[in-house]
N, C-alpha and C positions, 0 to 999 in steps of 0.2 A: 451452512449446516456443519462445516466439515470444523470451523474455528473452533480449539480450545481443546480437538481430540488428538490424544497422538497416535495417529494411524502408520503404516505401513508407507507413504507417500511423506510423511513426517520424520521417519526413519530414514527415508533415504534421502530427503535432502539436505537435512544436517548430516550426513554420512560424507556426503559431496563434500561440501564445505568444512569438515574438518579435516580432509583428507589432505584435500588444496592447500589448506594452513598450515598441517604440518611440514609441507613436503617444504615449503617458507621458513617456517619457525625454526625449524632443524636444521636449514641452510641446504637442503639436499641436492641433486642431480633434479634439476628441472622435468627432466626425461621420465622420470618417476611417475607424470601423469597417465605412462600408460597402466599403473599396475590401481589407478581407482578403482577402475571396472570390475576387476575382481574382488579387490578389497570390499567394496560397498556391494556387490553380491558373488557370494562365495560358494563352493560346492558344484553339483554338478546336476542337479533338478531344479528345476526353474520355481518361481514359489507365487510369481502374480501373472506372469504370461505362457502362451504357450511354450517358447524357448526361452533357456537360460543367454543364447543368444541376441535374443532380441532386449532382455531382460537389460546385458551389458552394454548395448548399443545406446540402448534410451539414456543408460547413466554416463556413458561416455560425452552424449550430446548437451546433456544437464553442464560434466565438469564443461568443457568447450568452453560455458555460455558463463560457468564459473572462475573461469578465470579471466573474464572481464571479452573475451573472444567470440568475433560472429559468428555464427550459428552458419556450418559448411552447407552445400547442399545435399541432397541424397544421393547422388550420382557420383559427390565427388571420395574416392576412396584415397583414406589421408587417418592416420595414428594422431591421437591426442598432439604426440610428441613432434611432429612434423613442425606446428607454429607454434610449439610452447614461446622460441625465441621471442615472439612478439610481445608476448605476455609478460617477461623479466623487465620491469619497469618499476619506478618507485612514483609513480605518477599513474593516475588513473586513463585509462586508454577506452574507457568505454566509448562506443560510438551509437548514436540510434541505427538500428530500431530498440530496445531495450527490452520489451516484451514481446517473449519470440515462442512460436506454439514448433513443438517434433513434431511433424507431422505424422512419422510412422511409431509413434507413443499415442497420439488420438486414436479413439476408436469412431469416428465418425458418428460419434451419437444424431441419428434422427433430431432433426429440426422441429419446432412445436405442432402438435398432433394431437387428438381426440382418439384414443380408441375405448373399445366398449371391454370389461373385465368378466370376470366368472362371478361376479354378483347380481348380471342380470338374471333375471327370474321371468323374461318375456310376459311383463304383467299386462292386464286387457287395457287398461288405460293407452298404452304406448307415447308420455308425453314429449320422450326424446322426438319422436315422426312428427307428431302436432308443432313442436316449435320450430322445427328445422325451417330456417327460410329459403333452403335450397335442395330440398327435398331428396337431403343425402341419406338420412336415415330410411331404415327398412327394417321388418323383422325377418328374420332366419330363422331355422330350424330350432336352434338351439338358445340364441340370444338374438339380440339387436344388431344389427350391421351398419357401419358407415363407409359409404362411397369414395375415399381416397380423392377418387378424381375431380366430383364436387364441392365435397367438404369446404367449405371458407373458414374453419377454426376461427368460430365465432364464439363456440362453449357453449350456445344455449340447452341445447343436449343436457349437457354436464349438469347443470341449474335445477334442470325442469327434472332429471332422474330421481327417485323419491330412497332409491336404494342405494347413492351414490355407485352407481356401479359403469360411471363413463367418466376417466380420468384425462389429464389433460402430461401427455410427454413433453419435457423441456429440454432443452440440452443446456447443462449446468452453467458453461460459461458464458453463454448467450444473454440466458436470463443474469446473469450477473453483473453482466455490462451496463451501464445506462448512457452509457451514448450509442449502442447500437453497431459495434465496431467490429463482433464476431461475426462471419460469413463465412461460405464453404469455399472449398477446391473443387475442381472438375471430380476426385474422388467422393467427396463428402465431408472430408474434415475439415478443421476449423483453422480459421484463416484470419488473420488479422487486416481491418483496413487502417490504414495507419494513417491515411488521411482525417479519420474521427476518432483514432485510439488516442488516450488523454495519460497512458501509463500509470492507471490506477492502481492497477493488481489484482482488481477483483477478479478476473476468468485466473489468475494462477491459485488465487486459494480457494478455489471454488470449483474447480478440474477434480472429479474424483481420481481419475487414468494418469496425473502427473506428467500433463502433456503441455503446461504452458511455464515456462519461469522465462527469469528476466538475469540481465548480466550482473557481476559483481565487482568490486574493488577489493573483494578481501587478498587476494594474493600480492596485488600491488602493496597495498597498505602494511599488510605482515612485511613485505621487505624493508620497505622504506624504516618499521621500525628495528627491524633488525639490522640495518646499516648505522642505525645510530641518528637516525633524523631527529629535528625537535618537529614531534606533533601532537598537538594540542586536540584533543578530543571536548567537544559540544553536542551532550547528550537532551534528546527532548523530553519535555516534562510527564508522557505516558510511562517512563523507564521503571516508573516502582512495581515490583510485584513481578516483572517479565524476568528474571530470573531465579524465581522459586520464593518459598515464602518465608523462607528464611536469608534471603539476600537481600538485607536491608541498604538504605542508600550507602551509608558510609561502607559497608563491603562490597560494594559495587565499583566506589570511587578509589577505593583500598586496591583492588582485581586492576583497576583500568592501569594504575601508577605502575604496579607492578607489570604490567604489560609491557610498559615502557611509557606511556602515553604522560605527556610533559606536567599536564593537569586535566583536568575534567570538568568542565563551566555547564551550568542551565543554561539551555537556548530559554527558556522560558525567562530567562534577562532582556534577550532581542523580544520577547511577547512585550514585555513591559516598555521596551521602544516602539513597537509598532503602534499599544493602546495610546500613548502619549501622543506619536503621530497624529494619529486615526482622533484623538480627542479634539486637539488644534484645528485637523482638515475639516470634520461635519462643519460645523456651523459656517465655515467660510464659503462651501460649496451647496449643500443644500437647505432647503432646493430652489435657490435664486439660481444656480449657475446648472445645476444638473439635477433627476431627480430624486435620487440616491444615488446611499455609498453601500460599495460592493467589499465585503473584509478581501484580504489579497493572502493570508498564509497559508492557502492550500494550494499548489499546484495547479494539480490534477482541475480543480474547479475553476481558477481563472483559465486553464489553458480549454475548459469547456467554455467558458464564457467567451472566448476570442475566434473558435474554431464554429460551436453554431450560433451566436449572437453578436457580431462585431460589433453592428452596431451598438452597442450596450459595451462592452470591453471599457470603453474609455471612462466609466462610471464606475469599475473594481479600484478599490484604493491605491495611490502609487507608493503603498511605503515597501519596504522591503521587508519578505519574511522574517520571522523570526530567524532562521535559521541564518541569514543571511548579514542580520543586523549583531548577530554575537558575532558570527565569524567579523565582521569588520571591527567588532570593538579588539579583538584580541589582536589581530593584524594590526593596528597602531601602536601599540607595544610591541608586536613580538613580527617586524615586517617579513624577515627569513623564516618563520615557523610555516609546518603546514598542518592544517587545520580536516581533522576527520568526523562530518555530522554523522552520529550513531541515533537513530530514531524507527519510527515503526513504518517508515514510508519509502516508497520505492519510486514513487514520481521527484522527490528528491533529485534521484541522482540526476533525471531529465534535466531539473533546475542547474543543476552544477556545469551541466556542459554548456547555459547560457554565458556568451561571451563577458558578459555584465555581471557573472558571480564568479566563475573561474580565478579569479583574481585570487579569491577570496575563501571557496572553498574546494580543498584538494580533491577528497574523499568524502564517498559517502556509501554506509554500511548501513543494514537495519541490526533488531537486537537480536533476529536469530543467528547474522552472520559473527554478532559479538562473541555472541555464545559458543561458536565453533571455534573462533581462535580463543576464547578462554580453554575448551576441551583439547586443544593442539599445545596450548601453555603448560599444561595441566595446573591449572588454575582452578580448585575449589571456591567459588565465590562466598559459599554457604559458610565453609571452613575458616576463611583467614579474619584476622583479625580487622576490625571498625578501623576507618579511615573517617579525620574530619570532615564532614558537608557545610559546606560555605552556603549559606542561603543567599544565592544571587539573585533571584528572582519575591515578585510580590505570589500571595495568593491570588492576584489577578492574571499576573501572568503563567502563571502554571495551570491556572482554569483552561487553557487553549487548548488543552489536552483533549477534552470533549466535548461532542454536539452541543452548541448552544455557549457552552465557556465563554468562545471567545470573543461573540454579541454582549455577552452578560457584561463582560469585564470591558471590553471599549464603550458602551453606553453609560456605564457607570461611572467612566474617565471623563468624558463627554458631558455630562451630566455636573461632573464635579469641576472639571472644567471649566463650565458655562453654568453657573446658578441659575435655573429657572428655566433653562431650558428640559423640554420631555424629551426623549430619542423611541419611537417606534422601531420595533426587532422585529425580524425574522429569520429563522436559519432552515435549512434543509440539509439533511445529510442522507447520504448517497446520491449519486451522480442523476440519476431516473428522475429523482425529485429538486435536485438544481436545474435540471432543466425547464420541471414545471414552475419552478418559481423567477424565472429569468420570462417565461413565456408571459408570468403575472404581470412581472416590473415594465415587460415590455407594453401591455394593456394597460399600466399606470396603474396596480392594484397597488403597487409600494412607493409612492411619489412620496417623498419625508423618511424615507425608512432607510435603518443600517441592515443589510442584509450580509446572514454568514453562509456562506457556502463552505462543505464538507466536502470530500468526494466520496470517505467513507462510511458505510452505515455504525453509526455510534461513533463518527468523529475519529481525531486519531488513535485513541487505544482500539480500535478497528481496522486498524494496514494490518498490513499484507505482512508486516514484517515482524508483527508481536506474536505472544507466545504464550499469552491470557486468555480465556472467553472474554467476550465487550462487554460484559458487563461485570466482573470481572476487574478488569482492566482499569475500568471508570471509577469505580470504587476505590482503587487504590490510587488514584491519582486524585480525587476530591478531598480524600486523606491526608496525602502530602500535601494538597497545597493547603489546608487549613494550619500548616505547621512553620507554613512561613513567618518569621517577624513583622513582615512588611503585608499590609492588608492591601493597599491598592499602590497604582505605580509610582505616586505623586511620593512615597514613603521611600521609596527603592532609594538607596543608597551610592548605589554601582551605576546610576545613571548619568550620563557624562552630558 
């Protein structure tokens, strides 16, 4: 609900992150992180919590985690500036856990619950009491009552009320999750179990209280280019539109040069290796060898498919992400360069600290932390002048961008691939309904089928890290890609 609005929670975390970039960009006194907290809330009444105290503390806890640094405990009393040293790296130092909840920023939102509203009207019927199968409901004086202690938050209450007057409470991040990963503390807040967290993002942008983010590379990365590094930025094919609507590609690519950034390549080049893969792999594998193929460019959804479906895991595609597969093509040419993915996803960075990508990619930003070192640049995106856009990528491969894309565009390879052959699809996007389709494949519902797995609802113009509504998002990204020269991969030029 909260995607697309810029709220008060949106404010402040680009507030963070541009703070961190300058104190980079400008070469300053590292030490400077302690004056965020004031910077990004100023004055001396507090404006979202009780204390203007507590107010700084949250933001102080937010930089920590922005500057690429684990999350202290609550006990321990220690200044921004104490470990800034850790932090001065041209190299990404992030460590799991990545997505890390303040505990004293949550408010312990109540866990899912039934209660009854001021729209009861105590009507004669009563068919909240009739349905209840544990005969929690009752009437009171005034309205309807439920039993707490009872209760099984089953909803039928909710159904059977003719005046909707019995709502169902969630706690935002919870429901947000689809693998089930939010839980409490002995207090009530929310607690990450990280043995089932897949580093989707959904509970951070989905926290109305601004009580969950995740670490960043943007200070490392500002140094590294402010020392003078060669680093090659590989942006994902969601990028149109996510900086205003008049930041067309080429002044985007124009913004990145001038950043420093050596050039700026489409991952949606490595989509166009992946389809070609993924065209070659179907027909050799299914389903004489296995019974489907699982796509593999999202994270977040193979690391659900290996944490509650192992068995199944070994039927996700073995090619490497897009991301993965530009960053290597550029690494062949450019072996000493280091390579920064700017895209909408925050399970990314999870992927970079795999021993087997590391190699390959240094950094990894999304576009809101772009946006904050173009604001520490002072970089008008909207303002400078068009830089050329290389169309490296096909319209197939920039299709990856959204639910269903990226089926669309490997079935159609596959297809063109192998004359005569059909390819059966399925996608699901968000995490809740990867699971129900993994629970299908496992019951043989998809035996012959290419299944796409999202982790986010509406695909990647829907991370965590964009700056669009998803729909929105989508639209501008079916737009570019209809702008490519190249219609499907077998066209692509750039393919080695």
């Amino acid at each position: 609900m909260l995607r697309g609005l810029f709220t008060p929670i949106t404010y402040i975390r680009r507030q963070v992150f541009t703070e961190i970039a300058k104190i980079a960009w400008e070469g300053r006194d590292p030490r400077e992180v302690d004056d965020i907290p004031y910077k990004v809330i100023s004055g001396e009444i507090p404006q979202y919590r009780g204390s203007i105290f507590h107010e700084r503390a949250i933001v102080a806890a937010r930089a920590r985690l922005g500057l690429g640094l684990d999350r202290k405990s609550n006990d321990e009393n220690a200044r921004l500036s104490k470990s800034v040293d850790e932090a001065v790296a041209t190299h990404s130092i992030i460590q799991e856990p990545l997505v890390n909840v303040i505990p004293f920023a949550c408010e312990a939102c109540p866990r899912s619950k039934h209660y009854v509203t001021d729209n009861c009207r105590k009507c004669i019927a009563h068919p909240c009491v009739i349905v209840c199968p544990v005969n929690a409901v009752s009437i009171g004086k005034d309205r309807a009552i439920i039993d707490k202690e009872k209760c099984i938050d089953c909803g039928k209450c909710a159904k059977a009320c003719q005046y909707h007057a019995i709502m169902r409470l969630e706690r935002p991040c919870e429901v947000a999750c689809g693998v089930d990963a939010i839980e409490s503390d002995e207090l009530g807040r929310a607690k990450i179990n990280y043995d089932k967290c897949v580093s989707c993002g959904m509970c951070i942008v989905n926290c109305p209280f601004a009580a969950i983010t995740d670490k960043s590379d943007i200070f490392q990365l500002v140094l590294a280019i402010k020392q003078g590094e060669e680093v090659h930025a590989i942006i994902a094919p969601s990028f149109v539109g996510q900086f205003g609507p008049f930041a067309t590609p080429g002044k985007i690519v124009r913004a990145a040069k001038d950043l420093g950034f050596t050039e700026i390549i489409e991952v949606a080049l490595g989509a166009d290796v992946a389809a070609r893969h993924e065209a070659e792999m179907f027909p050799q594998l299914v389903p004489e060898k296995q019974p489907f193929l699982g796509t593999s460019c999202c994270p977040s959804w193979t690391m659900t498919a290996k944490k509650f479906f192992p068995d199944l895991y070994q039927y996700i595609s073995s090619s490497n992400t897009p991301m993965v597969e530009t960053a290597k093509a550029i690494k062949r040419r450019s072996p000493s360069g280091k390579i920064v993915f700017i895209g909408p996803c925050i399970s990314k960075k999870i992927e970079a600290m795999d021993e087997e990508v590391r190699p390959y990619v240094d950094f990894v930003i999304t576009y809101e932390e772009l946006a904050a070192i173009f604001v520490a640049a002072n970089i008008d995106v909207a303002e400078i002048e068009e830089d050329e856009v290389v169309a490296d990528a096909s319209t197939k491969g920039r299709n990856f961008a959204f639910a269903s894309g990226v089926a669309a565009s490997v079935k159609e390879s596959i297809e063109k691939f192998n004359p005569g052959v059909e390819v059966p699809t399925h996608n699901a996007n968000g995490l809740s309904e990867c699971r129900k389709m993994l629970m299908l494949a496992k019951a043989g519902k998809f035996n012959g089928y290419l299944l796409e797995g999202m982790a986010c609802p509406g695909g990647c113009v829907g991370g965590p890290g964009t700056m669009l509504p998803t729909e929105k998002g989508e639209k501008e990204a079916k737009d570019f890609a209809k702008k490519s020269p190249y219609n499907d991969v077998f066209q692509n030029p750039f393919l080695e």
